[in-house]
N, C-alpha and C positions, 0 to 999 in steps of 0.2 A: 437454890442459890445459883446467881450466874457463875458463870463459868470464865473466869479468868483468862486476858490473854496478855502476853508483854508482844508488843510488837518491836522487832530490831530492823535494820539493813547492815548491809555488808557495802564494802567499799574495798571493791576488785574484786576477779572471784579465779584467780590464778591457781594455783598448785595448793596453795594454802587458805585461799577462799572457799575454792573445791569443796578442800575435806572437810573444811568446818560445815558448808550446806549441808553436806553428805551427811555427816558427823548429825547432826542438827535432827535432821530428818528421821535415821537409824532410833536416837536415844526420846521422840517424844514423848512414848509414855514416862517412859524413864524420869524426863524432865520433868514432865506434870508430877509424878507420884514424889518428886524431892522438893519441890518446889510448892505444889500449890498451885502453881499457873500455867498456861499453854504458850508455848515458843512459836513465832511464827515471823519467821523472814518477810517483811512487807515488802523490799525492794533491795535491789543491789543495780552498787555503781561501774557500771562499765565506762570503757571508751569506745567500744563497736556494740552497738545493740544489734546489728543485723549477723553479726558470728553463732555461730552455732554451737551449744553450748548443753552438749546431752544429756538429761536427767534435770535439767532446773528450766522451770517454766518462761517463757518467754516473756510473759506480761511482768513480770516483777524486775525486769531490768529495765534500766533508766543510763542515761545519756547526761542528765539534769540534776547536780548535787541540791538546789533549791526543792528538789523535790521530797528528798529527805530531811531537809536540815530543818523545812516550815512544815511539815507533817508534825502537829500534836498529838498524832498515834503513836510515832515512832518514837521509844522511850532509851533504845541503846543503839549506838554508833557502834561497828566493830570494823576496825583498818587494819586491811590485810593486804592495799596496796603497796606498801611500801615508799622508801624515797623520803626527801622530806617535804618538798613541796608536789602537789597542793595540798598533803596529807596534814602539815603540820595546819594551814589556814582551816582544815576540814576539820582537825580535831577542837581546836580554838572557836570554832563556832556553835558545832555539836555542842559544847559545854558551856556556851555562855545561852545556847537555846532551851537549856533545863535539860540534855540529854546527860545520857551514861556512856561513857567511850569505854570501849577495849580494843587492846591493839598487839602487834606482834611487833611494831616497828622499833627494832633495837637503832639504829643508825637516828632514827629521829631522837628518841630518849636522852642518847650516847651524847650530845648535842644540846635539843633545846628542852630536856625532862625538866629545870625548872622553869619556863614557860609556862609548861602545860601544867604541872605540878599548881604551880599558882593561879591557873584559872579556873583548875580545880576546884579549888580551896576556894577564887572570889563566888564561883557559883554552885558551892557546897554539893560538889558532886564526884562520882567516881571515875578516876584513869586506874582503869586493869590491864597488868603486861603480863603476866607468868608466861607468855609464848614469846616475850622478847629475850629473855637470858634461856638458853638451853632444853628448848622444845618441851618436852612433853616431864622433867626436872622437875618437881616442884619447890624451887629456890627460893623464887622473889616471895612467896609468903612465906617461906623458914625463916627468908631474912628481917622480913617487917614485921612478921608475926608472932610465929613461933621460938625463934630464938631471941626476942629480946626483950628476956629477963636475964641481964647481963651484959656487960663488954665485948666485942668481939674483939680480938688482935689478929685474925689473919681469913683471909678468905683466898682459896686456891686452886684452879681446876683445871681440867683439859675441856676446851669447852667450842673446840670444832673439830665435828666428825673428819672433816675430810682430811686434814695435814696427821690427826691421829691415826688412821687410814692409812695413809703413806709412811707413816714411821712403824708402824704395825708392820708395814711386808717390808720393808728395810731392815727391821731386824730379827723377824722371823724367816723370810727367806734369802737375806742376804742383798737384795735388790739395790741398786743406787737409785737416786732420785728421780732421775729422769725414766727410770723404767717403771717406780712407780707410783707417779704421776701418772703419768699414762695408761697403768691399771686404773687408778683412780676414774679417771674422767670415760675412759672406757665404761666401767661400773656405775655410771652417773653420780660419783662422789662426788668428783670434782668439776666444776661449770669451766666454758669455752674458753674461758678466762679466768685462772684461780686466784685472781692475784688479792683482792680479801683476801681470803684463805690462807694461804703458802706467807704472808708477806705477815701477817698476825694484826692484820684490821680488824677483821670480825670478832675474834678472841678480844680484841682492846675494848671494841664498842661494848662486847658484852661486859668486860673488869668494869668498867666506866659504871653504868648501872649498879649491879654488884656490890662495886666499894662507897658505892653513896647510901647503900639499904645498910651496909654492915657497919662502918663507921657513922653514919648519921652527919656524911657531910658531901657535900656536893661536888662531885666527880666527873668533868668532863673528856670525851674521848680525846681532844687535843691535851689532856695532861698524862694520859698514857704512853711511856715509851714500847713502841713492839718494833719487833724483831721475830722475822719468818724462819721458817725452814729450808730455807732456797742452796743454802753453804754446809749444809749437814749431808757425810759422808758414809757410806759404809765404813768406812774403815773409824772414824769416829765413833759410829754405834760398836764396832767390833772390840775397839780399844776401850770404850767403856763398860762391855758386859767384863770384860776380864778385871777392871776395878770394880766390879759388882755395880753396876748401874744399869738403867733403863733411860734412854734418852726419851723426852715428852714436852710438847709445848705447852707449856703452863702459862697464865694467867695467873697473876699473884699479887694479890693487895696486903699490904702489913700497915698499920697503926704503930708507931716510933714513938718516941718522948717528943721528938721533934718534927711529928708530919709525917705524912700518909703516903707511903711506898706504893705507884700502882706500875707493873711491867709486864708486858708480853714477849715473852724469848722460848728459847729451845733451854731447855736444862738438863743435867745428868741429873736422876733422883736416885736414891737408894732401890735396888728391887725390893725392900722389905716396905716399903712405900706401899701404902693404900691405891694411892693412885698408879702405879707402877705397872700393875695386872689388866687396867684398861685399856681393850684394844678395838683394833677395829675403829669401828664410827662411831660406837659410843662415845658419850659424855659423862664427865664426874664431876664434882664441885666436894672439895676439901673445906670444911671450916672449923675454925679451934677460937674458944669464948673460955672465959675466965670461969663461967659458969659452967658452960656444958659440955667443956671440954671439945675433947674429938669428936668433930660427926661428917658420916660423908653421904653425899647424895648420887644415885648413877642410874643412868637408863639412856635413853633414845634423844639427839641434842637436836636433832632435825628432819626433817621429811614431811609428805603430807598429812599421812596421821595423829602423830606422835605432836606434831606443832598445833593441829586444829583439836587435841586434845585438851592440850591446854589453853587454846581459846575458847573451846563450850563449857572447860570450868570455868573460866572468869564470869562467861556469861551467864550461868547457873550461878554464880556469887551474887550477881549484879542483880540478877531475877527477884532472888531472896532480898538483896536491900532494898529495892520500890517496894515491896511487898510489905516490907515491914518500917520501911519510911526513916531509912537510916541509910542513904548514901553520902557519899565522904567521911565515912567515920575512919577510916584508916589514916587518910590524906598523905600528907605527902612527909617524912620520916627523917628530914634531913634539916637540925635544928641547931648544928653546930655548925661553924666555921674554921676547917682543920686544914692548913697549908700543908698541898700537895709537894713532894721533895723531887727535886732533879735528880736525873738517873745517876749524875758525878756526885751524891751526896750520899747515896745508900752501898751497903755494903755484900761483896758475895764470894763465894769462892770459884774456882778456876779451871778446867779444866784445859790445858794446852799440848797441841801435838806440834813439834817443831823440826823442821829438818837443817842439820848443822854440818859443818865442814867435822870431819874426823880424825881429829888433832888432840892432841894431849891441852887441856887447860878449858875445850870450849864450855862443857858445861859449869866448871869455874865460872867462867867469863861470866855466861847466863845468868846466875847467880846472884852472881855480884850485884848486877843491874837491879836484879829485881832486889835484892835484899836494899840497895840505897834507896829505892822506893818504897819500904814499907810491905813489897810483897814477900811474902814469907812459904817456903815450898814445905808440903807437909808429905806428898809422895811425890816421887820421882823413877821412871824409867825407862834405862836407856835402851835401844832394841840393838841387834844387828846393824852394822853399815852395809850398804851398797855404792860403789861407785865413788867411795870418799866422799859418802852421806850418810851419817847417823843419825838418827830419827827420838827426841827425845819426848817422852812422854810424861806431864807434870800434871799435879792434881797442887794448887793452893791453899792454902789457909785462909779465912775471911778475909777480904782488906777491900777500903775504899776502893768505890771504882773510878774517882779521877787519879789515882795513885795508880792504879793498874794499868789507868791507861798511857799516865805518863810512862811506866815502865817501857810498854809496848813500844811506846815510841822510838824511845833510846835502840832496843832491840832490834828495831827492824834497819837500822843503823850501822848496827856490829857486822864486822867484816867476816864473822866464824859462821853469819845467818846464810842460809839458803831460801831456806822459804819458811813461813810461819801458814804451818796446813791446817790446823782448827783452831778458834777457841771457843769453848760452850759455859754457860755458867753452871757452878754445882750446887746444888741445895746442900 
């Protein structure tokens, strides 16, 4: 019998193109004994073919995307350049040339995944992402696959290492922000510029994804409201372990009667919270279905391993469908039409640190305001004064957030305000 071979290229061969060659090379018998066929890189897309690139052969890099795209050997596209252009024109061709794409590119997905979804589908073929949502996780087939036998109502995570990373030594060893950031980026957490990161881009790109597999309706990163970690305090994370909380930047899709909640913020969670114990760089992904209830998934959300890991499973998927002559049978999972809700229409609770003059009636006053708006205090407390400043500490009751925010408004108004020092949402 001959002896089988899939031939693929790669497109970029950066940190995460790397490990997948790497990766590729390490697992070939591996491959062959799951598969049935031999793996073999035919070329990879650079932009400098004369850089020097140690451990991968010279002749297999290329300068010339037409050298891949009209190669009738080359049976899987796999884009681990990133960006979206010319990545997205590269996948869009790859797939109208009878290839197999698999990709890491969350920021393209986040964007134009029904594009590529639907070119998929006109040229009955496969888009693999499991390295686009939370590295080496394996989410995106829980989401399309495995879990659905049944409704999901909520999908939930901490799903970038590095701002969890920073909130990790912030509340373990007391640190402010700016000190650790700085460990971060020191530790190669954090890039030269964290501002994805810190600002909850990355986290949005990935909900976007995400809440399109879990709800079955199509979720683009501009309908994501995020909100970073840049305004979170030690004293915030200090005032919240003393209410039993864990601050963590979550990512959270909820399914309503009325449309589909997606938001990226800082939240107080319960410590008794599954996700609450993940620290560090890891990644989690919370999800609750009518059917399967509770399940959570955690491990490694990024790096070169852990991401090119879950690029040579797709590729080892993709391997199996030519082989058995069944590609696009997943396609693409998003068959409703479910209106996204503004962030003033969904509802949370509150947590507020507020500094006030130290007078008989202020936090009356405070009160007041919030109760005409519908916000309702479920804890409250008041610290020490200094200076003819006392410091109040409020935990809310659910209520609309264009109601909260009306309140804020009035409040920052009031003549008893000094300064308004946090406010985080609370689960």
């Amino acid at each position: 019998m001959d002896k089988k071979v899939i031939k693929a290229a790669l497109l970029g061969v950066g940190t995460v193109g790397g490990g997948v060659y790497k990766l590729a090379e390490q697992l070939k018998d591996e491959i062959l004994s799951q598969t049935g066929a031999s793996l073999e890189i035919k070329k990879i897309l650079v932009r400098n073919k004369s850089k020097k690139r140690p451990g991968i052969p010279e002749d297999i890099l290329t300068d010339n995307w037409e050298e891949i795209v009209k190669d009738p050997e080359i049976q899987i596209v796999v884009e681990v350049m990133g960006g979206i252009e010319p990545a997205l024109t590269y996948m869009m061709e790859a797939l109208a040339a009878g290839k197999q794409v698999v990709t890491a590119n969350k920021d393209l997905l986040a964007e134009h995944g029904k594009q590529v979804m639907d070119q998929a589908g006109r040229f009955k073929g496969d888009i693999q992402y499991e390295a686009a949502v939370a590295g080496a996780i394996p989410i995106v087939r829980a989401l399309k696959q495995s879990l659905g036998a049944g409704r999901l109502t909520e999908v939930m995570g901490i799903v970038n290492g590095t701002t969890n990373y920073i909130l990790t030594r912030m509340s373990d060893e007391g640190m402010d922000y700016g000190q650790a950031l700085k460990l971060a980026t020191d530790l190669g957490y954090a890039e030269a510029d964290p501002t994805s990161d810190v600002e909850g881009y990355d986290a949005g790109r990935k909900l976007a994804i995400m809440a399109s597999m879990a709800f079955h309706s199509r979720v683009t990163f501009s309908q994501v409201h995020t909100e970073g970690i840049t305004k979170i305090t030690a004293e915030d994370i200090r005032y919240a372990k003393e209410f039993g909380y864990v601050v963590k930047l979550i990512a959270m899709g909820r399914e309503a009667e009325d449309g589909i909640e997606v938001k990226v913020h800082p939240v107080l969670l319960p410590d008794s919270h599954p996700l609450a114990s993940v620290k560090d760089s890891f990644n989690a992904v919370f999800v609750h279905g009518e059917a399967c209830g509770d399940a959570m998934f955690m491990g490694r959300g990024a790096g070169e391993m852990p991401t090119a890991s879950a690029v040579v499973g797709d590729i080892i998927d993709t391997m199996g469908n030519i082989l058995h002559d069944c590609c696009g049978r997943t396609g693409c999972s998003c068959y409703r039409q479910v209106p996204v809700k503004e962030i003033g229409s969904t509802e949370s609770r509150y947590f507020m640190r507020i500094q006030v003059l130290d007078k008989a009636g202020a936090l009356a006053n405070i009160a007041g305001v919030l109760g005409n708006n519908d916000v309702s205090i479920a804890q409250v407390v008041q610290k020490k004064s200094r200076d003819g400043i006392a410091e109040l500490v409020i935990i809310t009751d659910k209520v609309l957030e264009s109601h909260f925010n009306d309140a804020i408004a009035i409040v920052k108004g009031m003549s008893v305000l000094k300064e308004i020092s946090g406010i985080i949402r609370v689960y």
